[in-house]
N, C-alpha and C positions, 0 to 999 in steps of 0.2 A: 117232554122231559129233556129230551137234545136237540140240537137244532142246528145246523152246519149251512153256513151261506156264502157262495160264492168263494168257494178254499180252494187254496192254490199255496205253493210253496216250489221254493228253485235250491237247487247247491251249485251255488257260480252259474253259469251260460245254461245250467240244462234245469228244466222243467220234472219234480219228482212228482208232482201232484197236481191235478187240477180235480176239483166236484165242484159238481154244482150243488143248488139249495133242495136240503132233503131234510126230514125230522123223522124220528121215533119217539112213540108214545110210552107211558110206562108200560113197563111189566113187557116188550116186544124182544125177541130175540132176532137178532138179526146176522147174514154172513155176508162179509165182504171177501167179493169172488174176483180173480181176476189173474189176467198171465202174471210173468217175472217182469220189473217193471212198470207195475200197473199204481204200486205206492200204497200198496196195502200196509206196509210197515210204515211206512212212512203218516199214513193216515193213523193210522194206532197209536204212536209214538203225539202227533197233536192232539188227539183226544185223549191222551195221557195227563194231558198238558206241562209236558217236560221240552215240546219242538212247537213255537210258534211259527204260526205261519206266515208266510210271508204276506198273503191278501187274505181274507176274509173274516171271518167268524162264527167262533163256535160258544155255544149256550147250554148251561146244564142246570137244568130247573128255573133259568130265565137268568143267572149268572153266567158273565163272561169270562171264558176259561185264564183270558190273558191280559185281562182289563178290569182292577188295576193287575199289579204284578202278583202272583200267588204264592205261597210257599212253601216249601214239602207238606208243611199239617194242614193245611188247608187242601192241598192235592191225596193227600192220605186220608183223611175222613170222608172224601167223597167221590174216589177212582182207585176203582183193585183193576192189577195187573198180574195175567199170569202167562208170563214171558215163553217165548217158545224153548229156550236156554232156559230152564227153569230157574237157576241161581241161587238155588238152596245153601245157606251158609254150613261146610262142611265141620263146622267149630262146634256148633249149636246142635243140639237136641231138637225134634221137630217139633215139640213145643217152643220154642224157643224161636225157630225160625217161624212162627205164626204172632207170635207175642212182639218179635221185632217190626212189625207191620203197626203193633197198638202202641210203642215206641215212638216213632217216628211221626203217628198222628196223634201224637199229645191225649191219647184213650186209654184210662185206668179200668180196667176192667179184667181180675184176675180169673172170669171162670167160664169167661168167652171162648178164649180158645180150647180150653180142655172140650167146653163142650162142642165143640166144633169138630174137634177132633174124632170124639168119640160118635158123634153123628157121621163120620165120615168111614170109618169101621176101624178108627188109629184108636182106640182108646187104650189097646194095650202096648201102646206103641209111642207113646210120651217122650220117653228117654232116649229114644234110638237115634243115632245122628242119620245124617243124609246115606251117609256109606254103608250101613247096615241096613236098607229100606229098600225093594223093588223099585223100577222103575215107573211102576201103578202107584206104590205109595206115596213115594216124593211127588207125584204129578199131585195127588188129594193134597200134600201138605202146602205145595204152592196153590192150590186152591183155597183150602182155609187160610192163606195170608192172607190170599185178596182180598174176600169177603168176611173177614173177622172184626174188620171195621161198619158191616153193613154197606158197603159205599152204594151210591147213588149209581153208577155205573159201573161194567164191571167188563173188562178188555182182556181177548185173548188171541194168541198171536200163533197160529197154526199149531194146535194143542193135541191134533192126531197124525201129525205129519211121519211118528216113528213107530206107530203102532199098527200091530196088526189088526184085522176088523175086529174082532170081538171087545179088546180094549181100547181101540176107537170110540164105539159105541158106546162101552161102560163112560169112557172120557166127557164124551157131550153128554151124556145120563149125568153126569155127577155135577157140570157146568150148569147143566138147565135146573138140576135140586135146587143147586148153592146159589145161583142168583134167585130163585124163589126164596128161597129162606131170608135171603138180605131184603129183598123187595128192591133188586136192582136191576136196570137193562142190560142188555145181556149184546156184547159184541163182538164178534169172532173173525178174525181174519184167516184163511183156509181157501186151499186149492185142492182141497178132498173131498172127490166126485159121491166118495161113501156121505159123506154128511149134510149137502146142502140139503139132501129132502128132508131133515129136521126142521128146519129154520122156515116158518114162514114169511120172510122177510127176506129180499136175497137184493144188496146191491152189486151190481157188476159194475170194477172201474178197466179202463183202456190205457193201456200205456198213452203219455200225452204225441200227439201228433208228432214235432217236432224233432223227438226223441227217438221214435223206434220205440224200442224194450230196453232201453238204459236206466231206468228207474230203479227203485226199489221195493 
């Protein structure tokens, strides 16, 4: 279902990334592990496909992420993101901040997110903006943006980094639901020693040589 070969990416003189060729099959949940550095963001951010890479390539269903050129609904229909900055729109109602996700990928579908929601234990919680939501809540409502579209892959970007253990745990509990429900792969960037033993799948990257720990 994804396929990564030979990636590499620079900002000016310094080296953020380098991997080598690796795949995941459907339905795999996987965690990319690694110091400060290492380009774990930076690798999240190209399987977003919002940061091409400077070498290689990336495949999603045997489509190329950056070839030809792609465009928000075409990256929207088939990659959820749920940012470590959650980025919940403070204007919006958290339906609304799930609905903007079916916006943006050209997806009419009025009872997706309710139901999404309400699978997620928001049902009574529709109207509430970001500001009146715990920090458990808004984490589910940036969950159901990602996968409100069903996408094909679904990326997140150290999603227990502020949590204590028990809602750590609820956190990947709710990640590993919601890409079941989408029927999406499941990709986690994290340096949280509580979580790797979830993840069957564990890649470790290294800061690149060259560098040190100047990465991201």
């Amino acid at each position: 279902m994804l396929s990564i070969r030979s990636l590499s990416h620079r900002y000016g003189a310094r080296t953020a990334l380098r991997v080598d060729d690796f795949a995941l099959a459907r339905g795999e949940h996987c965690a990319l592990i690694g110091p400060s550095g290492s380009g774990k963001t930076t690798l999240l951010h190209v399987l977003a496909g919002i940061l091409p890479p400077g070498a290689g390539e990336v495949r999603l269903d045997g489509d190329d992420l950056y070839r030809p050129a792609r465009d928000d609904r075409w990256r929207g229909a088939r990659i959820g993101v749920v940012p470590q900055k959650l980025h919940l729109l403070g204007g919006l109602s958290a339906l609304d901040n799930v609905r903007i996700a079916q916006y943006f990928a050209g997806i009419a579908d009025g009872d997706a997110a309710r139901e999404l929601l309400a699978a997620l234990g928001l049902g009574d919680r529709f109207d509430a903006r970001p500001g009146e939501l715990s920090l458990g809540q808004q984490q589910r409502v940036a969950i159901a943006r990602a996968v409100v579209n069903r996408p094909r892959l679904l990326l997140a970007d150290e999603p227990t980094s502020s949590l204590d253990d028990a809602n750590a745990a609820a956190a990947i509990d709710l990640l590993f639901a919601a890409a079941e429900r989408a029927g999406s792969l499941l990709v986690v960037a994290t340096h949280d020693a509580r979580i790797r033993g979830r993840f069957r799948r564990v890649v470790p990257l290294a800061a690149p040589a060259e560098n040190g720990a100047g990465g991201r």
